[in-house]
C-alpha positions in Angstrom: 73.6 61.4 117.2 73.1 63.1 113.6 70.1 65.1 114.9 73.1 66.2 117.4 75.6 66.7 115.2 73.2 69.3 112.7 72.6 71.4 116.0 75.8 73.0 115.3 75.6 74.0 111.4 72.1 75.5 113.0 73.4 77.3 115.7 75.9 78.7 113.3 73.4 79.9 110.9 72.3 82.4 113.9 75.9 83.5 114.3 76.6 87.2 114.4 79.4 89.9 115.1 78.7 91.5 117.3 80.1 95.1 118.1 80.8 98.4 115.9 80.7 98.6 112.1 84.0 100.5 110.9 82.7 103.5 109.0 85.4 105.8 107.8 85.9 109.1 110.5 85.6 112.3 108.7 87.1 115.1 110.7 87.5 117.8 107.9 85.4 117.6 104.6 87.6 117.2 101.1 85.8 120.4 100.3 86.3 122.1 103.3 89.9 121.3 103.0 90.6 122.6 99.6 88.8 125.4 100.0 91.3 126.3 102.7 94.1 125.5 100.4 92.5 127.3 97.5 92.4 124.0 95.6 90.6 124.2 92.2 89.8 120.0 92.4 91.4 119.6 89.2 91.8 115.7 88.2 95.6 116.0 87.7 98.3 113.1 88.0 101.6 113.3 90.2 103.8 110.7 89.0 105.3 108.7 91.6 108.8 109.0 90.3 108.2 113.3 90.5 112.1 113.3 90.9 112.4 112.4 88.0 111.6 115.5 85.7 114.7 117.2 87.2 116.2 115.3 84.7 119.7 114.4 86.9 120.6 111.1 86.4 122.6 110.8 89.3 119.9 111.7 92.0 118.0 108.9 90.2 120.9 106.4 90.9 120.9 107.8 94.4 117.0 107.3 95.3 116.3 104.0 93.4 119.5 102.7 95.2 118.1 103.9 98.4 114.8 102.3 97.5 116.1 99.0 97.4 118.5 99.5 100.3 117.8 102.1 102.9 117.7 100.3 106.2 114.6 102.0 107.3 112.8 101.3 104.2 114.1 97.4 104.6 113.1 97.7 108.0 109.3 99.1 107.0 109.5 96.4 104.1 110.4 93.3 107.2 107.2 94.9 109.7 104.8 94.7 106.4 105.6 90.8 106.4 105.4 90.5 109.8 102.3 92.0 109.6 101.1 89.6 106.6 101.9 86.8 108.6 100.4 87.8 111.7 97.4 88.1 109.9 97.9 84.7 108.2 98.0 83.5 111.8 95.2 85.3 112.8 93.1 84.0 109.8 93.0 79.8 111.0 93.0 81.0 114.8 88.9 80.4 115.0 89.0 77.3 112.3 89.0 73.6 113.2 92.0 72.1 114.2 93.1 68.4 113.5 95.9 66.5 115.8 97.3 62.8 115.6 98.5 61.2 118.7 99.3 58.1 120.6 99.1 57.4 124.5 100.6 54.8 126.5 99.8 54.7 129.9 101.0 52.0 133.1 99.4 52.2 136.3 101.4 49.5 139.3 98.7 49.1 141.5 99.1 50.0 145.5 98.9 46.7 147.4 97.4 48.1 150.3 94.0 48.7 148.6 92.9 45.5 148.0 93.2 42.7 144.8 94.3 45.2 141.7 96.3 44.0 138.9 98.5 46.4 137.3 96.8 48.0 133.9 98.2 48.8 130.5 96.8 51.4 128.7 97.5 52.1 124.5 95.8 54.6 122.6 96.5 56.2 119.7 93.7 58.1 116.5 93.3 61.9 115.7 91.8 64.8 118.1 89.8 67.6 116.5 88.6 71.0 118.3 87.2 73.5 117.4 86.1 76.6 119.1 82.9 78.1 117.0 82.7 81.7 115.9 79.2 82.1 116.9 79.6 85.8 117.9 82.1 87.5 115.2 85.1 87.2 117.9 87.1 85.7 115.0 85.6 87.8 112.3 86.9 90.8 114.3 90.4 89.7 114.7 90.6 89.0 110.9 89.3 92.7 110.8 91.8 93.7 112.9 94.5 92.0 111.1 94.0 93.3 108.1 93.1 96.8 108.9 96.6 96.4 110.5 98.2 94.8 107.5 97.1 97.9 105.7 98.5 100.5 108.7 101.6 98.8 107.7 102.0 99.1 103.8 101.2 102.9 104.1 103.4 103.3 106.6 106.2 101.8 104.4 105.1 104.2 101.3 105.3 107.2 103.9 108.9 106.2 104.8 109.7 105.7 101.0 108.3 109.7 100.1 110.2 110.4 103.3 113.5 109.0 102.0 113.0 110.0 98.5 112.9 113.4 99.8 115.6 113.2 102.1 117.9 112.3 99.5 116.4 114.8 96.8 116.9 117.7 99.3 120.1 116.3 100.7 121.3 116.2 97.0 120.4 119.8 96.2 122.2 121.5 99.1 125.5 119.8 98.5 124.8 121.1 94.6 124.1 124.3 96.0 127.3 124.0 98.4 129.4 122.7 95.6 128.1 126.1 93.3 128.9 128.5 96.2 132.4 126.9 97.2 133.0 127.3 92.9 132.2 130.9 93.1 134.3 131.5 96.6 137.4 130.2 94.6 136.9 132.5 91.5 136.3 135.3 93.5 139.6 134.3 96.0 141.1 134.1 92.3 140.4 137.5 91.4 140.4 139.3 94.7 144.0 137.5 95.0 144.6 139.3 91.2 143.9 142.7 92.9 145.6 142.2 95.9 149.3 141.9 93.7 148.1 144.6 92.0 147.5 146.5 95.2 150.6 145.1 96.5 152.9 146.4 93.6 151.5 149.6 94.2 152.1 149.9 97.9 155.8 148.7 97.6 156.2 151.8 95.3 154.3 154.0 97.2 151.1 154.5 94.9 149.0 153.4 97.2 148.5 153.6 101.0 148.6 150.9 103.8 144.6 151.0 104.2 144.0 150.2 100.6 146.7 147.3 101.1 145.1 145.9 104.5 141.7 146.4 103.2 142.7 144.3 100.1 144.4 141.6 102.2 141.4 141.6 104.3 138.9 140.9 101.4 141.2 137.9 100.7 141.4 136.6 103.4 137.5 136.3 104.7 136.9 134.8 101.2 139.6 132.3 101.2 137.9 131.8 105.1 135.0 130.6 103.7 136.1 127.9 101.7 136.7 125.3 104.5 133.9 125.5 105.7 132.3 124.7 102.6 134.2 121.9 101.9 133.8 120.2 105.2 129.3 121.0 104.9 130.0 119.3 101.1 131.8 116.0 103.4 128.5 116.6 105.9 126.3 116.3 102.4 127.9 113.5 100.9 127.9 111.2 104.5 124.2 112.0 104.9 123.7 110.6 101.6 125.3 107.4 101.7 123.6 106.7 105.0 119.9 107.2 103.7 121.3 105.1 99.8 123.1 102.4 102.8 126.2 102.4 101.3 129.5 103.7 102.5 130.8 106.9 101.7 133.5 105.6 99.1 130.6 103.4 97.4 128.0 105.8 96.5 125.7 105.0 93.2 126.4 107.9 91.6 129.0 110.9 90.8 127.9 113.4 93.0 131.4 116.0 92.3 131.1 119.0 91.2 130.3 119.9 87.6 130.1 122.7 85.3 126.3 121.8 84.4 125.1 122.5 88.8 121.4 122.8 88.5 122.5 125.1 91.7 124.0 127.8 89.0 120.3 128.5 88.0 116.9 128.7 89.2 114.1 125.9 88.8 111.8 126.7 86.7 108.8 125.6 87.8 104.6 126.4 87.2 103.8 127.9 89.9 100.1 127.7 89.0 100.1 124.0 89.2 100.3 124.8 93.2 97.1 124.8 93.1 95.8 122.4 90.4 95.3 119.2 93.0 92.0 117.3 93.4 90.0 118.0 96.9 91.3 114.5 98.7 94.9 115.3 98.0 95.7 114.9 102.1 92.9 111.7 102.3 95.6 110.1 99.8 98.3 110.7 101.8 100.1 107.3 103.0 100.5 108.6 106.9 96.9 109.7 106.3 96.2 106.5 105.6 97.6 104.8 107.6 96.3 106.8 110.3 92.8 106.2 109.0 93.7 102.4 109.3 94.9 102.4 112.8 91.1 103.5 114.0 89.8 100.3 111.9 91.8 97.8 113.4 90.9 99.9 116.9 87.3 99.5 116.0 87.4 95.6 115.4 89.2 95.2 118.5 86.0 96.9 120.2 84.0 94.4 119.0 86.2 91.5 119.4 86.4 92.2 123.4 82.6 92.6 123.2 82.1 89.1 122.1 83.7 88.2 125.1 80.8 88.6 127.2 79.1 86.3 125.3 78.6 82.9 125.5 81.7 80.2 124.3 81.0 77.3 122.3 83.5 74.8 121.4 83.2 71.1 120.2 85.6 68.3 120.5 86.3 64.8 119.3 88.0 61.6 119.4 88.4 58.7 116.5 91.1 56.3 116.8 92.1 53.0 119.2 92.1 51.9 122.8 93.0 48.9 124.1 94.7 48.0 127.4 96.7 45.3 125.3 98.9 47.1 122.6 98.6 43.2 121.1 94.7 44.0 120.2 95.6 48.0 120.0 94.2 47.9 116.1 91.4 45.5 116.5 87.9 46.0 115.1 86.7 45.7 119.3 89.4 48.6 119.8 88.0 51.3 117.5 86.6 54.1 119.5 85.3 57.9 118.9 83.5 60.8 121.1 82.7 64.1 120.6 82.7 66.9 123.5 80.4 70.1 122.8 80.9 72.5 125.5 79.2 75.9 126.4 81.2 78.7 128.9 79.6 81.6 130.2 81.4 84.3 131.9 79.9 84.9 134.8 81.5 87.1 137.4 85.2 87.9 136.9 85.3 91.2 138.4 84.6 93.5 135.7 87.4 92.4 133.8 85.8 92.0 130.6 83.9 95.1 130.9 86.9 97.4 131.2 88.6 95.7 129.0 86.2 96.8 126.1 85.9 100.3 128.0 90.2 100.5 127.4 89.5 99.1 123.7 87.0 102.0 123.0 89.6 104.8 124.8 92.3 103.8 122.9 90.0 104.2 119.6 89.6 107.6 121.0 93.3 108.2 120.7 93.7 107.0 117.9 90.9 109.0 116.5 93.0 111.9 117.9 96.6 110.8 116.6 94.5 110.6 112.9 92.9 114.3 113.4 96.3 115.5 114.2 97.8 113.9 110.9 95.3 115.4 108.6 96.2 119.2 110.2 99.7 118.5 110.2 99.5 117.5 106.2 97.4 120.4 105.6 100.0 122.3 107.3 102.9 120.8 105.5 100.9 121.6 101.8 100.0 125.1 102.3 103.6 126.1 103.8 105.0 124.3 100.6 102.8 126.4 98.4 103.6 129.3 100.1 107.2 128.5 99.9 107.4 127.9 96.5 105.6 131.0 95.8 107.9 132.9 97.7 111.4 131.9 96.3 110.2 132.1 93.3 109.7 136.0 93.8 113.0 136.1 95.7 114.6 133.9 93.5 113.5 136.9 90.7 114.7 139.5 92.7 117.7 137.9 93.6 118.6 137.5 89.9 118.2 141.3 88.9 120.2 142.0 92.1 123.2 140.2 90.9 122.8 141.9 87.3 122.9 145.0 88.5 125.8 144.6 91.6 127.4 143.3 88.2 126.9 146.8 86.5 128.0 148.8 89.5 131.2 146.7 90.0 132.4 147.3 86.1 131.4 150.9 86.6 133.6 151.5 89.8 136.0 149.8 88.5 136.5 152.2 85.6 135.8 155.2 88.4 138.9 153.4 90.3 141.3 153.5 87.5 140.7 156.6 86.5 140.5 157.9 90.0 137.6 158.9 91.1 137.0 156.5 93.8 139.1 155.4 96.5 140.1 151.9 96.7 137.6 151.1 99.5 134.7 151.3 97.5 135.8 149.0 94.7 136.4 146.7 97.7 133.2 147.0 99.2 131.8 146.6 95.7 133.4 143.8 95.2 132.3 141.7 98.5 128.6 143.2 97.6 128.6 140.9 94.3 130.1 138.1 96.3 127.3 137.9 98.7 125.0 138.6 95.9 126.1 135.6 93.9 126.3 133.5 97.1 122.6 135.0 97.9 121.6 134.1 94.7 123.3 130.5 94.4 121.7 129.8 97.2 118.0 130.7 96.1 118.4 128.6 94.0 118.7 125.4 95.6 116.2 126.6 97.9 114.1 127.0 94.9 114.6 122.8 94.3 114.4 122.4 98.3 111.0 124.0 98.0 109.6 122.4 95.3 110.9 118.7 97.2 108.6 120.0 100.0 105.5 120.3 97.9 105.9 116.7 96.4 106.4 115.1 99.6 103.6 116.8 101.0 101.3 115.9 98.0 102.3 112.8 99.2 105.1 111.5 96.8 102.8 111.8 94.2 98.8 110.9 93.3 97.0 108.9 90.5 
């Protein structure tokens, strides 16, 4: 029996996995790619916590709150455990397995076949089995597992830079709707000013009924504006207390409107660190990565449907008690043990296995595919947030003289006005020219943060 027995630990010792070795695809070069991006490979660091160095304490309250209790995030952070336990499951599936049982069985003999007396029949010991990895079957599923463990971590980091920029971005417009409703009010303030003084002068005849209309009508399409400002600041305010998972009323942080708005003033930002990021910046990416992962587990399911064609060897065994007397069940005579090795080869079963490994490999194509698309759309998304940033910047610069100088024409036809050598109508027109220059302006501005949002999620959320 123990020459036997060490036929197994021998057998083993040939054991192999059979199937393809993951090696990492490479659809596009690191070089290649930052060459594209006009990269200069420069070792820098992108802290994860990049929100940070806007220095607003209350977006910080609003993203670590939504990092602890986003439902999607919580969601991710629930399929990442289900993942680790799948793959503790996965992990013992191919070891040996140990069971303790007891049998009883009565048998009340027909009387038509002949002198029988009714048996008894008590059992009762342990059962082992154990199905052998002899051709990497296992080994491939704990592959698999992991690879898919993996999948599922960066896939919960991409849903955390996805969040984090949600809420960044979602922040800055309301700031930037908060700034512009501000200067709609002070400009309803002074048009209203001008409108009495319009008025006053109508009543007494100094001035005519188009000045008076034209006034009124000033007025009135800025004080028409405010609503709906107020009501995209209620839009702002909802979307972020669904992505921090709180109700509206609860929010982390004081989000009204204050006289320090980062919206009131542009970002400054470097815009030559644009292109100070190391050559795998979109390898490091979490949905990069995770792509990347999907093909591994892909790949050890390849080789796990190959080693079913192969043959199956299991053992099994008995030690415990039989007796047909459950008096005598746990007598020395009663002890009793076996062992079962079995060997299965699949035969003929219609080409079942075969296309199974033939779907296995196809769906590794798509995969393959799903991961080529991912690196072009994160190339994409990096070199339109480069180019954004760029371009604000100038418009942002532009923007700013434009205001200075509507400034300069507004004082100057102002004294023209007074002193008569305008009409009316052009101070007006002057006037709503600054408003939509300051509105123009305000609004560059947030698209200047907005922009710069889209270059740290699409670094993705940072790099060390």
């Amino acid at each position: 029996m123990l020459k036997r027995l060490l036929f197994f630990p021998l057998f083993l010792l040939c054991a192999c996995t059979v199937g393809p070795d993951y090696k990492e695809p490479i659809v596009f070069k690191d070089e290649k790619i930052a060459k594209s991006l006009q990269l200069t490979d420069a070792n820098v660091k992108i802290s994860k916590q990049w929100y940070e160095q806007f220095n607003d304490k209350s977006l910080n309250a609003l993203i670590e709150t939504a990092l602890s209790n986003n439902p999607t995030i919580k969601g991710g952070v629930e399929k990442l455990r289900q993942a680790r336990t799948i793959a503790a499951i996965n992990g013992t599936q191919y070891l040996p397995t140990l069971n303790a049982g007891t049998q009883y069985e009565y048998t009340k003999a027909s009387k038509n076949i002949g002198l029988t007396a009714d048996t008894n029949y008590f059992q009762i010991g342990l059962d082992a089995s154990w199905e052998i990895d002899v051709w990497g079957a296992g080994r491939r599923l704990n592959e698999q597992s992991l690879a898919e463990f993996e999948q599922a971590y960066f896939s919960l980091h991409n849903l955390q830079v996805m969040i984090m920029a949600e809420i960044a971005n979602n922040y800055f417009l309301l700031k930037t709707t908060q700034a512009q409703l501000s200067n709609a009010k002070n400009n309803l303030k002074l048009q209203q000013e001008i409108l009495q003084t319009v008025k006053e002068k109508y009543e007494f005849g100094l001035a005519d009924t188009a000045a008076y209309h034209q006034a009124q009508y000033l007025t009135e399409t800025t004080k028409a504006m405010i609503p709906t400002l107020e009501n995209q600041i209620t839009v702002y305010k909802n979307a972020l207390a669904v992505l921090s998972g709180v109700l509206p009323d609860d929010l982390p942080a004081d989000v009204s409107d204050t006289h320090d708005n980062p919206a009131q003033q542009a970002y400054l930002f470097d815009i030559h660190k644009l292109y100070e990021l190391p050559a795998d910046i979109i390898r490091s990416r979490p949905d990069v990565k995770a792509a990347e992962r999907a093909i591994a587990a892909q790949n050890a399911a390849i080789g796990k449907a190959i080693a079913a064609l192969y043959p199956n060897l299991s053992i099994g065994g008995l030690l415990g008690f039989q007796s047909g007397a459950g008096s005598k069940l746990f007598n020395s005579d009663s002890q009793a043990y076996g062992y079962t090795p079995k060997i299965s080869l699949p035969l003929f079963n219609w080409g079942r296995l075969q296309n199974h490994i033939q779907l296995q490999k196809e769906i590794k194509a798509e995969t393959f595919e799903n991961y080529r698309q991912t690196v072009l759309h994160a190339v994409e998304e990096l070199n339109n947030a480069i180019s954004a940033v760029q371009t604000e910047y100038r418009h942002n610069l532009a923007q700013r003289n434009a205001v200075r100088n509507m400034q300069q024409v507004l004082n100057a036809t102002r004294e023209k006005y007074e002193t008569g050598l305008v009409q009316f109508s052009e101070l007006l027109k002057t006037e709503q020219d600054l408003l939509n220059a300051q509105t123009e302006l305000i609004t560059s501005n947030g698209a200047m943060y907005q922009n710069v949002i889209a270059f740290y999620k699409a670094t993705g959320g940072g790099y060390n």
